[in-house]
Rosetta silent file (secondary structure, phi, psi, omega in degrees, C-alpha in Angstrom):
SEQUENCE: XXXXXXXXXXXXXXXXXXXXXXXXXXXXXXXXXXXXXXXXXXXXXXXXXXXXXXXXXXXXXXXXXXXXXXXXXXXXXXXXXXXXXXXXXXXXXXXXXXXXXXXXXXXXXXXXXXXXXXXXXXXXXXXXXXXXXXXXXXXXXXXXXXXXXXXXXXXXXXXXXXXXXXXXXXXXXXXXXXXXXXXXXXXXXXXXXXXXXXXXXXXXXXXXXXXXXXXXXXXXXXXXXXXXXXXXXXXXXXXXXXXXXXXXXXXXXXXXXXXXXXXXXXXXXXXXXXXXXXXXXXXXXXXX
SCORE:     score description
SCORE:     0.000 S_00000001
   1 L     0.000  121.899  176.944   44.323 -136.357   36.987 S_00000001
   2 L   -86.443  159.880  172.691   41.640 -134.943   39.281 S_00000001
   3 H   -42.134   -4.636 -173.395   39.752 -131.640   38.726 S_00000001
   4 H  -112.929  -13.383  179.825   41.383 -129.476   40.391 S_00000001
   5 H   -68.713  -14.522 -160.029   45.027 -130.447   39.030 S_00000001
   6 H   -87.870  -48.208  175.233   43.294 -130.583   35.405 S_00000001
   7 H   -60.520  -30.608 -174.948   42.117 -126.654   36.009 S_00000001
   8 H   -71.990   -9.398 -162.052   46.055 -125.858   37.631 S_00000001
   9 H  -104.503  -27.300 -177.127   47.316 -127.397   34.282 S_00000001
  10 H   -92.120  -24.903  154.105   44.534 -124.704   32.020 S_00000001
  11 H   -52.207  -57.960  173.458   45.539 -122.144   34.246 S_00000001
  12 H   -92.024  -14.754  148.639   49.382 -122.205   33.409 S_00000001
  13 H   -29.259  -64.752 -172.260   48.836 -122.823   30.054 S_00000001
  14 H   -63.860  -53.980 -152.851   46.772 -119.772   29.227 S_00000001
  15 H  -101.366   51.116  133.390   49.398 -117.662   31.098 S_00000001
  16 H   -86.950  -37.971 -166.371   52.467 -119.170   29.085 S_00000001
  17 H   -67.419  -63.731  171.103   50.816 -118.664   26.373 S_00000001
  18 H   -55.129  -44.772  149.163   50.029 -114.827   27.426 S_00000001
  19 H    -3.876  -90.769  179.535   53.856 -114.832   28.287 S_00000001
  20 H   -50.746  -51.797 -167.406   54.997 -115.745   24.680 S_00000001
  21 H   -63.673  -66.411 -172.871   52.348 -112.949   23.306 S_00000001
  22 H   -48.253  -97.640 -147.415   53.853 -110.249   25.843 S_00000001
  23 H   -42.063  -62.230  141.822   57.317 -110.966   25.274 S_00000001
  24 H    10.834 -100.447  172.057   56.544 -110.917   21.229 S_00000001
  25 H   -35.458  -46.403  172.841   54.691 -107.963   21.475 S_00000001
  26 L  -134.597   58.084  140.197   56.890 -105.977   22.618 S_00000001
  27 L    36.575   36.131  174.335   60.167 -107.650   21.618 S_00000001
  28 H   -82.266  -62.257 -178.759   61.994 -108.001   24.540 S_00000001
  29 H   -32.467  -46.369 -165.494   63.483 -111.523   23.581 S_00000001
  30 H   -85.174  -21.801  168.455   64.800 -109.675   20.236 S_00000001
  31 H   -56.100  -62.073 -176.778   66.074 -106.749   22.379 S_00000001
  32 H   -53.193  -42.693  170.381   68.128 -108.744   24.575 S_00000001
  33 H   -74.772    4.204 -178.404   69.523 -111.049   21.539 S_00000001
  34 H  -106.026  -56.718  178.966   70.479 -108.198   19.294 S_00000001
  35 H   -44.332  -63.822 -169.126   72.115 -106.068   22.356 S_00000001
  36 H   -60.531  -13.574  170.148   74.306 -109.313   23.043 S_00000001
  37 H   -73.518  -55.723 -165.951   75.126 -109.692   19.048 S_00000001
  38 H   -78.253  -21.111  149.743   76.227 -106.604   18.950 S_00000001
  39 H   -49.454  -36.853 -158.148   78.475 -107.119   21.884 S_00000001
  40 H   -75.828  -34.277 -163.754   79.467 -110.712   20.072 S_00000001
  41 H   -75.892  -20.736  166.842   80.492 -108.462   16.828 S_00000001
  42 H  -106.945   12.769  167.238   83.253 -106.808   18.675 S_00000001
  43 H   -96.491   15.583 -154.822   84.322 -109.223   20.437 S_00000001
  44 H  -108.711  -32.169  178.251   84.808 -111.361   17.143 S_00000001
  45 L   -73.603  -45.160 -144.124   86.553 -108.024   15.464 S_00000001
  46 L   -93.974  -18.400 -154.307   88.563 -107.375   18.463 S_00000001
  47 L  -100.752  103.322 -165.430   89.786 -111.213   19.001 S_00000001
  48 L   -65.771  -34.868  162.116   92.862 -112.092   16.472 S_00000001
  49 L   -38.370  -56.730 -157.990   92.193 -115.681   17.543 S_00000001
  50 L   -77.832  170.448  160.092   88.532 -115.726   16.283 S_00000001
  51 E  -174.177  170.679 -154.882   87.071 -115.142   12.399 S_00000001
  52 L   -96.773 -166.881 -167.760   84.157 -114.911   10.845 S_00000001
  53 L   -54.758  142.521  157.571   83.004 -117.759    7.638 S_00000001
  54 L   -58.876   13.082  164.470   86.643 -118.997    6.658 S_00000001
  55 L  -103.684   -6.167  149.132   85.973 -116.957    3.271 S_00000001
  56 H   -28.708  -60.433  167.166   87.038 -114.170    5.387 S_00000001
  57 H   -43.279  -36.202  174.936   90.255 -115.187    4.391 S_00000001
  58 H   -88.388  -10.836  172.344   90.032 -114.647    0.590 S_00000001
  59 H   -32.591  -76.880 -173.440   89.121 -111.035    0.639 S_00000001
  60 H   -52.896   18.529 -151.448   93.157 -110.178    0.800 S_00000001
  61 H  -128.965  -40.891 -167.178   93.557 -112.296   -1.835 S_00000001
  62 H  -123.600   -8.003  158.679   90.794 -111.295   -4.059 S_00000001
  63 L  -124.719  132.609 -168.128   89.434 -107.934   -3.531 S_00000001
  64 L  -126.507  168.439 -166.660   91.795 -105.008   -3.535 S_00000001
  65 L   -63.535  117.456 -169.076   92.126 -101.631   -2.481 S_00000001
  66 L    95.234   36.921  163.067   89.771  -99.080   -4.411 S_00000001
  67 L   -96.426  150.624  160.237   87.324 -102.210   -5.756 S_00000001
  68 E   -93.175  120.063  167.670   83.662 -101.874   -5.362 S_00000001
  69 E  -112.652  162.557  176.234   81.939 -104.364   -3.455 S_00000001
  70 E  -140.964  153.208 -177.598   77.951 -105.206   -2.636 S_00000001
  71 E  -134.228   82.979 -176.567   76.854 -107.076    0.191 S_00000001
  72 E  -105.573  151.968  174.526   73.568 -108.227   -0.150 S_00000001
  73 L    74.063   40.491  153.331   71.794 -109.681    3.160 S_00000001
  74 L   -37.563   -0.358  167.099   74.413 -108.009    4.932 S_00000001
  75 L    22.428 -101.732  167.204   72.494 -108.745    8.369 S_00000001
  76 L   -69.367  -58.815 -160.058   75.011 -106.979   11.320 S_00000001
  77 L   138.100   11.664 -151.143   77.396 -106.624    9.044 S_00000001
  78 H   -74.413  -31.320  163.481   80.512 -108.583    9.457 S_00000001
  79 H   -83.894    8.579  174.644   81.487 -109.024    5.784 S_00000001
  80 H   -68.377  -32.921 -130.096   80.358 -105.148    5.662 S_00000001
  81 H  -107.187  -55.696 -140.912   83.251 -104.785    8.136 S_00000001
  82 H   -89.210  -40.264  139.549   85.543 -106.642    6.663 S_00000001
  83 L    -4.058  -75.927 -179.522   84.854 -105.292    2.972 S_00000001
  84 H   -22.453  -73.602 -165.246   85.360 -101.845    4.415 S_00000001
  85 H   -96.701   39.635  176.143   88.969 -102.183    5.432 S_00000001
  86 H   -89.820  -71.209 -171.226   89.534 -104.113    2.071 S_00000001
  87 H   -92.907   -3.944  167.230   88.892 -101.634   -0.239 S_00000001
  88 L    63.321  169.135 -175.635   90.007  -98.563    1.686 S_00000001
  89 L   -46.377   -3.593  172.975   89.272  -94.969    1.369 S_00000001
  90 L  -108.584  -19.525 -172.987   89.095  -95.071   -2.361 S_00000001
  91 L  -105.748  142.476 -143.973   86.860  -98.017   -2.687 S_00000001
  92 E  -113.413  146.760  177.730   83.307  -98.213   -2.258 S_00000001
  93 E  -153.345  110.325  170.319   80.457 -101.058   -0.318 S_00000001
  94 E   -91.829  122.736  154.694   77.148 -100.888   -0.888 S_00000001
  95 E  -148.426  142.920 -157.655   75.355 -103.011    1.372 S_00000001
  96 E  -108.373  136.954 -177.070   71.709 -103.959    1.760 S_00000001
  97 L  -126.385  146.428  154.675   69.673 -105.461    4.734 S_00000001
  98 L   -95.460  -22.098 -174.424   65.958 -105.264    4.807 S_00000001
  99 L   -84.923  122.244  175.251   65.359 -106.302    8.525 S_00000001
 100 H   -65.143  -59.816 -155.129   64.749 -102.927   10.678 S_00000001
 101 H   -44.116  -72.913 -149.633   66.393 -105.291   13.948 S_00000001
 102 H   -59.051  -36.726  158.083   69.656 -106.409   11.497 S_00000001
 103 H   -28.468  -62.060  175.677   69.404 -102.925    9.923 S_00000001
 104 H   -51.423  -65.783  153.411   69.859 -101.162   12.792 S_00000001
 105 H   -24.516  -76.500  174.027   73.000 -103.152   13.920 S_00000001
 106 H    -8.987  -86.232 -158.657   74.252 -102.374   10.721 S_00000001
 107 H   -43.891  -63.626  173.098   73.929  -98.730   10.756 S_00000001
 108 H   -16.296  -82.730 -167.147   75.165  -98.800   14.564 S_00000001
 109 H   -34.469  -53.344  178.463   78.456 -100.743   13.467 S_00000001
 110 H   -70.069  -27.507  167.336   79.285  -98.646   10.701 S_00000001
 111 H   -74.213  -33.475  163.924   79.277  -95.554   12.895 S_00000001
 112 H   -62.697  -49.019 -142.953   81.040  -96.959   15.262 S_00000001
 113 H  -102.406   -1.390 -160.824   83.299  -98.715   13.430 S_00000001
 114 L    22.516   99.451  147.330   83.438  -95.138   10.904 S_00000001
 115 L   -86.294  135.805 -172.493   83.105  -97.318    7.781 S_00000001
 116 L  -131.939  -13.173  163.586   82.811  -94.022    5.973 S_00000001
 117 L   -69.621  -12.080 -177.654   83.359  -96.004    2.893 S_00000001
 118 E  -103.793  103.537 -138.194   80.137  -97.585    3.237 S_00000001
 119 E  -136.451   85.951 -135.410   76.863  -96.941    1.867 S_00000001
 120 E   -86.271  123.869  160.945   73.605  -98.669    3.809 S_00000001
 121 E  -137.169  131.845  168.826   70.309  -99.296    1.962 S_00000001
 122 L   -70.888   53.822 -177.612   67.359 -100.676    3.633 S_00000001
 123 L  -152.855  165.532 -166.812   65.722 -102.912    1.232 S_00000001
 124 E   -82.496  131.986  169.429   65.567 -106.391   -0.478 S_00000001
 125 E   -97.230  158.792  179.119   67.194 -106.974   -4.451 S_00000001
 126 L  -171.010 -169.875 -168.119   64.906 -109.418   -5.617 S_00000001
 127 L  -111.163   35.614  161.714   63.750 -109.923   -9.585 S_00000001
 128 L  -134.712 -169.047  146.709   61.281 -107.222   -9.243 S_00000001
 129 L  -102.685  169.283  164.102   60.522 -103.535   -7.792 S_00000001
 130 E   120.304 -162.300 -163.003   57.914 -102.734   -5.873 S_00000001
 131 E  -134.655 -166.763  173.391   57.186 -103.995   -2.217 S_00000001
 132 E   173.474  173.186 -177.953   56.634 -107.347   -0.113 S_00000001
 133 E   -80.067  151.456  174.759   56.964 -109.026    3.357 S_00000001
 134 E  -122.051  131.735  157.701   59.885 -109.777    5.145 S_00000001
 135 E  -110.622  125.674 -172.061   59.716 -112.731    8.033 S_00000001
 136 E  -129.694  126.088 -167.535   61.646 -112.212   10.498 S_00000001
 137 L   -64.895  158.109  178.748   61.936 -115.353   13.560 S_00000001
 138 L   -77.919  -17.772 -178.507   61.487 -114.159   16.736 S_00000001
 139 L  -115.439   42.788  178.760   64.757 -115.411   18.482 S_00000001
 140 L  -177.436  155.775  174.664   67.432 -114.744   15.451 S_00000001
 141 L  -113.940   58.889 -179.915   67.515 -112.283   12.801 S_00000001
 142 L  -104.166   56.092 -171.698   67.804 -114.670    9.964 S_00000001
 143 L   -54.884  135.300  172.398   64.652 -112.900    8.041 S_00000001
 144 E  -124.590  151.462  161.517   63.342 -114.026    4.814 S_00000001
 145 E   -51.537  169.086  171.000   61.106 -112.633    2.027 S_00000001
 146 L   -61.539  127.505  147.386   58.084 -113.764    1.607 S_00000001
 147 L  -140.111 -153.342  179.224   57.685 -117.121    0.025 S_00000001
 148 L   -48.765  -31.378 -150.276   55.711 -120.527   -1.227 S_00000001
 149 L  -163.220   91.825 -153.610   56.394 -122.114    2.322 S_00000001
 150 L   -96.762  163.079  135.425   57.354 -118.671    4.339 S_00000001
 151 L   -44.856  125.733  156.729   59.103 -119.201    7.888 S_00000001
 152 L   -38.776  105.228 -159.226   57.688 -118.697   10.985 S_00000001
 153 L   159.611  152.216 -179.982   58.247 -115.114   12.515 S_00000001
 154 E   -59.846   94.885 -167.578   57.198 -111.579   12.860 S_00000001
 155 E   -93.542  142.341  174.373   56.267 -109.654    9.577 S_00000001
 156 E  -153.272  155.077 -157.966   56.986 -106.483    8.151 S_00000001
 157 E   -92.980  140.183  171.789   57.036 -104.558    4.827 S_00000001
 158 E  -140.545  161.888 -176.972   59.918 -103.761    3.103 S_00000001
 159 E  -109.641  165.527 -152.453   60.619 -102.661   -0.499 S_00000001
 160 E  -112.416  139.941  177.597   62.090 -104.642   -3.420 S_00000001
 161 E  -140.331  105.626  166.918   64.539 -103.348   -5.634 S_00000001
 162 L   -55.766  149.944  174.574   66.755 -105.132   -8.798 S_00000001
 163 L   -75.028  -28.454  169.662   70.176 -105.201   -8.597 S_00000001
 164 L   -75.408  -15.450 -172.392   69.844 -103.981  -12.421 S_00000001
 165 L   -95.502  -46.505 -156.588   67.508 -100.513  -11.269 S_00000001
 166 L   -82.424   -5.418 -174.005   69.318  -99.746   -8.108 S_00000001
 167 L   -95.117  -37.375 -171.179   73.217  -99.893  -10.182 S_00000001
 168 L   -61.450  -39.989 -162.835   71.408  -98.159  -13.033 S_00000001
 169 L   -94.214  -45.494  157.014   69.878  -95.213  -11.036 S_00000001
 170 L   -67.283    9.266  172.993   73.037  -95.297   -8.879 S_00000001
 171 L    50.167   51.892  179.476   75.411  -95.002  -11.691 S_00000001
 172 L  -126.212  132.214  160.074   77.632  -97.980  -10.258 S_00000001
 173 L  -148.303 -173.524  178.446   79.888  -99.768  -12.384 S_00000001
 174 L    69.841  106.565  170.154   83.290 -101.662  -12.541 S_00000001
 175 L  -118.380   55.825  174.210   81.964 -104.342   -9.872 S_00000001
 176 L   -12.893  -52.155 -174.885   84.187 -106.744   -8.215 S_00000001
 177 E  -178.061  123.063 -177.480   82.740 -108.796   -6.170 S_00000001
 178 E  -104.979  151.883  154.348   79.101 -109.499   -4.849 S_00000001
 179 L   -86.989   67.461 -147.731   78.265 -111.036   -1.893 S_00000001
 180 E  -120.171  107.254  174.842   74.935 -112.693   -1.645 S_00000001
 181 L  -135.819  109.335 -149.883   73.431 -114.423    1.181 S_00000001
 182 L  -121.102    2.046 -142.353   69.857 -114.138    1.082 S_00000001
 183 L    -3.671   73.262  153.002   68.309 -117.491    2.744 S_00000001
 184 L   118.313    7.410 -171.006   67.037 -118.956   -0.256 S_00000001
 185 L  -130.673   46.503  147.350   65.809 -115.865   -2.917 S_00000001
 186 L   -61.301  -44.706  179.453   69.729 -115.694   -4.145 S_00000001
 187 H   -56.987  -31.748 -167.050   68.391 -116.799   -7.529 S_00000001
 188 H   -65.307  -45.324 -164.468   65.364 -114.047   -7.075 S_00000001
 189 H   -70.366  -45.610 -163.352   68.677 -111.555   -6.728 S_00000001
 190 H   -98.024  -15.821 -168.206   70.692 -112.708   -9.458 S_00000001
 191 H  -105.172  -17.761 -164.312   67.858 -112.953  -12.185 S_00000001
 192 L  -114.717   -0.467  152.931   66.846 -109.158  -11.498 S_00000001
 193 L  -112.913   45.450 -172.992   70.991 -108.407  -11.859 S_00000001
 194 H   -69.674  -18.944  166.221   71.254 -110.368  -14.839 S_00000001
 195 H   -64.804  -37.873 -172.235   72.507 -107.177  -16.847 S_00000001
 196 H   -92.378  -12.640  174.228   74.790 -106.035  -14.488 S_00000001
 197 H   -77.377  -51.353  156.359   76.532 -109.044  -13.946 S_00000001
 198 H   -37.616  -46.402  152.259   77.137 -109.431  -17.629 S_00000001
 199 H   -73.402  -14.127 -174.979   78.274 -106.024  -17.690 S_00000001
 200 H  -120.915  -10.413 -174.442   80.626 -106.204  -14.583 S_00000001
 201 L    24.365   65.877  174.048   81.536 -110.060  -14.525 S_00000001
 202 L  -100.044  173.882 -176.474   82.363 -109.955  -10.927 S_00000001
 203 E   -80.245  140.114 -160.707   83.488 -112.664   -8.763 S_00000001
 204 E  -104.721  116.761  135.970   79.960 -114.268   -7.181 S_00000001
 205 L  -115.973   97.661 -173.208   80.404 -115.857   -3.267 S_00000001
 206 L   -97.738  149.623 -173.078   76.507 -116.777   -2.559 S_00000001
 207 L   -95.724  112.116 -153.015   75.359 -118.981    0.188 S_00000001
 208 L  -118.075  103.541 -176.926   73.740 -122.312   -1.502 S_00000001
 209 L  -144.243  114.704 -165.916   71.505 -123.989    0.875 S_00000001
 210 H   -67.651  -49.099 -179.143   68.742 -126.023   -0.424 S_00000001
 211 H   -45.665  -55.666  150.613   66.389 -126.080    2.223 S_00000001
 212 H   -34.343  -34.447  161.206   66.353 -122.261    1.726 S_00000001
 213 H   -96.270  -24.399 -179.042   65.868 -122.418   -1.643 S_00000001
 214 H   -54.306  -21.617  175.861   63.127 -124.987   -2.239 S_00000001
 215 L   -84.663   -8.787  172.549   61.177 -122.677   -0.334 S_00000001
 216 L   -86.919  -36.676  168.970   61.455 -120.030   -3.248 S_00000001
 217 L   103.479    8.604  141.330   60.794 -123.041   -5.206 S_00000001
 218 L   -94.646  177.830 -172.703   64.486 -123.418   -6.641 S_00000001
 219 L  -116.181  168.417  156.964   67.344 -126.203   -6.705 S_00000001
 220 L   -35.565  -55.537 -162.259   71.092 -126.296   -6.280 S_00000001
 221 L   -76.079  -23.274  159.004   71.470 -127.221   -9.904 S_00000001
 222 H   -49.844  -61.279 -171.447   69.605 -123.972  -10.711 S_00000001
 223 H   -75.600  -18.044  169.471   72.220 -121.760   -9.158 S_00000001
 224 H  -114.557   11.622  148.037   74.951 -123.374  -10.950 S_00000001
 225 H   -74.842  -28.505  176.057   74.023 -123.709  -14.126 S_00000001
 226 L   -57.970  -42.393  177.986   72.604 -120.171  -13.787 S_00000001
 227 L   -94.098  -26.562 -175.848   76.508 -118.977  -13.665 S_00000001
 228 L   -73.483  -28.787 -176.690   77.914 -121.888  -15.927 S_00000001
 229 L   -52.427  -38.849 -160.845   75.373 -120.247  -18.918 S_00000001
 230 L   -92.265   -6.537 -173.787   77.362 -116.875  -18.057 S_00000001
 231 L    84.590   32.978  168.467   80.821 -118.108  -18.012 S_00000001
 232 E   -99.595  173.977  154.167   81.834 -118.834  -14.965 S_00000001
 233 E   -85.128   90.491  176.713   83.880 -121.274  -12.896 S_00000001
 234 E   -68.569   87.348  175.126   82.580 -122.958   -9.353 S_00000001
 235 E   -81.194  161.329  158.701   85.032 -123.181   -6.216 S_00000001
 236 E  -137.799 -179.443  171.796   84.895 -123.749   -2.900 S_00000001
 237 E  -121.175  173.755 -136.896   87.640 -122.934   -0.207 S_00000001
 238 L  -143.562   66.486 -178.172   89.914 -124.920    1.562 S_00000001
 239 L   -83.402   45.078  145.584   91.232 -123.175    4.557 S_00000001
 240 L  -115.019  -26.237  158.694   93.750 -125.595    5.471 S_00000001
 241 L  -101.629    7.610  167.474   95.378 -124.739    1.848 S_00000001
 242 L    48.564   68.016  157.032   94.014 -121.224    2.015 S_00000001
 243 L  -166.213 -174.138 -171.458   93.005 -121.523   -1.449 S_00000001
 244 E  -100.526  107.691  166.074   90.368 -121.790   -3.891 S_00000001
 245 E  -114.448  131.548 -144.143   89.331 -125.418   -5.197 S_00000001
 246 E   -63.284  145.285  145.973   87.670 -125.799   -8.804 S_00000001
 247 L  -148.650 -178.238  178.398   84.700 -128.017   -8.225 S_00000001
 248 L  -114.368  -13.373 -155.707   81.709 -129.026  -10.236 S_00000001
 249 L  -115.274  153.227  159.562   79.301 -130.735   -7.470 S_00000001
 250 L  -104.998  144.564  178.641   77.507 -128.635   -4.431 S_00000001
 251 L  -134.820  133.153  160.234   77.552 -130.681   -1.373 S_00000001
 252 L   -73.300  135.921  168.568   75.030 -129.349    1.643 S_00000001
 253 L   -85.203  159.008  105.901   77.222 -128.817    5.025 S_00000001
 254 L   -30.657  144.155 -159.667   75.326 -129.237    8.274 S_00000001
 255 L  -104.719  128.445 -173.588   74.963 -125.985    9.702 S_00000001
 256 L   -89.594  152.230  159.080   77.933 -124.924   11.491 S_00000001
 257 L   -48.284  150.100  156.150   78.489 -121.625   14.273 S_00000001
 258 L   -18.914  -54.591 -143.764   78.699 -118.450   13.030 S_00000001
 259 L  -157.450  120.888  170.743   82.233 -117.990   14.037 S_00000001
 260 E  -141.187 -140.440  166.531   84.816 -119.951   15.515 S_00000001
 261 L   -75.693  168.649 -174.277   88.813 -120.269   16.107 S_00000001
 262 L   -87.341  -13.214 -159.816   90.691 -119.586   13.305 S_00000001
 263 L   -85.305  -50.854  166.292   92.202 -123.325   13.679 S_00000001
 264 L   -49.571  130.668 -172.528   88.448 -124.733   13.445 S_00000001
 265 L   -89.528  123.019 -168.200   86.801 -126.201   10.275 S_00000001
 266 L  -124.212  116.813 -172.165   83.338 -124.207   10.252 S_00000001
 267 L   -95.275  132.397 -178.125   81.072 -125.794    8.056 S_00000001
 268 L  -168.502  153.880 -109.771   78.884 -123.593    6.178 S_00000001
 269 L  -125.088   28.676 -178.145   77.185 -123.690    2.311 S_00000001
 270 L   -71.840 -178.896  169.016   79.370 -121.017    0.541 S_00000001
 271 L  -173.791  165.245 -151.087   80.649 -121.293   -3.473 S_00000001
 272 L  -152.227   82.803 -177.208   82.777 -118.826   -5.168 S_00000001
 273 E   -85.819  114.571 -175.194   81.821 -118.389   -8.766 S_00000001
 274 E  -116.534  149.281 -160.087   84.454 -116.591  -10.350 S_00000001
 275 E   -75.267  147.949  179.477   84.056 -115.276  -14.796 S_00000001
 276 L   -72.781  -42.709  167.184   86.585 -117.626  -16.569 S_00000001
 277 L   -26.950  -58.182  174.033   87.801 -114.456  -17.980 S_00000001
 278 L   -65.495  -10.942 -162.867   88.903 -113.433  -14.613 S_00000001
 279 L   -53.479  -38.331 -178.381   90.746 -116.720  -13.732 S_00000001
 280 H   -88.392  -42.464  172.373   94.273 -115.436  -14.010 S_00000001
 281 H   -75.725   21.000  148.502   94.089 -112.483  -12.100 S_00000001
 282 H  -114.190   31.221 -173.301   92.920 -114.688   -8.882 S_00000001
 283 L   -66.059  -23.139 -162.928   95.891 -117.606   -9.825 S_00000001
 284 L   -82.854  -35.345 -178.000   97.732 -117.126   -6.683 S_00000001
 285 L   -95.176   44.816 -178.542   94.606 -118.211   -4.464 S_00000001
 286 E  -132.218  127.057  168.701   93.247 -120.676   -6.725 S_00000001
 287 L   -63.510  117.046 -165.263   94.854 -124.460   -6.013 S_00000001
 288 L   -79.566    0.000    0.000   96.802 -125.931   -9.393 S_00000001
């Protein structure tokens, strides 16, 4: 390489680099993927063909009309959505996002969408109060708290709340069914509701994906033993029997789309802890 191709090569460096910083800085890459998400969410609502995680499916089966639901790390919203027209005009969904982008969506959807049933909080449960970082990547809004070995990604402060302070000060009880997908501080979330889950022994479906948790500095075996101490049951579901099946082992999926056909096997890291207590009133979608 002669000198002057060796300066043309330090030349478009610096201004890629000064590129990437503009575009950053003022968050045109996250504009443009969040407008087109939000396009994606009604065409995903709108499409009878398409669905959302194939746990979509157990809602009619397992949450009913005038139930209380939580959503946490409720991101656009699509189990928000789906909640919503679950539990109907008597029944209540709290659900919490911490990311101002995914936030925002949120709120959007439910006004459009009048979830009127639906009750938005911007902040993190986690197994303290108080406040902390959220990193959020620049080309997806799959934001994490801060942790040991944080993600790559744009930061901003958001506050921390327990799942035991925020039910307590909100007078919510009789609790159905939590949602938790949190990418990797589900345990942080579950140890700071450890009261209320004892008191409401709802059905659990959390998102178990060890690379996500290791960075919190938990295991698999941590999340299910965490629920076996309490008196639960582990499943996973089976949408070609549309049912629930008991299992004892977590196996990591490969990470699957978002979304697909309804036809399609969409691999993705849920479990479905349900209170042994509860076992017979879910019989019909649980596989003998």
């Amino acid at each position: 390489m002669n000198i002057y191709n060796y300066k043309l090569v330090k030349v478009l460096v610096k201004w890629k680099m000064r590129l990437k910083r503009f575009i950053q800085e003022y968050r045109i890459s996250e504009i443009i993927y969040d407008r087109k998400s939000l396009k994606q969410f009604y065409i995903l609502i709108n499409n009878e063909k398409l669905i959302y995680e194939k746990e979509v499916n157990l809602i009619h089966g397992i949450i009913h009309s005038g139930d209380t639901v939580i959503d946490i790390g409720a991101n656009r919203g699509e189990y928000t959505y789906y909640f919503s027209k679950q539990v109907g005009i008597n029944g209540r969904v709290y659900s919490f996002e911490p990311g101002s982008r995914a936030f925002s969506l949120l709120n959007e959807i439910k006004s459009k969408s009048q979830l009127d049933n639906v009750r938005l909080f911007k902040m993190a449960l986690s197994d303290n109060t108080g406040e902390t970082e959220l990193i959020v990547p620049y080309f997806n809004r799959q934001s994490q708290i801060k942790s040991n070995n944080p993600i790559k990604g744009r930061k901003e402060k958001v506050k921390l709340i327990t799942l035991d302070t925020f039910c307590s000060a909100e007078n919510i009880s009789n609790i159905q069914f939590i949602k938790c997908d949190t990418e990797g501080a589900e345990m942080l979330v579950f140890k700071g509701g450890i009261n209320t889950l004892k008191t409401n022994s709802p059905i659990i479906m959390v998102e178990i994906a060890e690379p996500h948790l290791t960075r919190f500095g938990f295991s698999i075996n941590e999340i299910y033993n965490f629920f076996i101490d309490l008196d639960y049951s582990m499943f996973i579901y089976d949408y070609t029997l549309n049912q629930l099946i008991r299992t004892t082992q977590i196996i990591q999926k490969s990470e699957g789309h978002v979304w697909s056909g309804k036809d399609e096997d969409l691999s993705n890291n849920n479990y479905i802890f349900i209170p042994n207590s509860k076992l017979d009133t879910v019989k019909d979608s649980i596989a003998q």
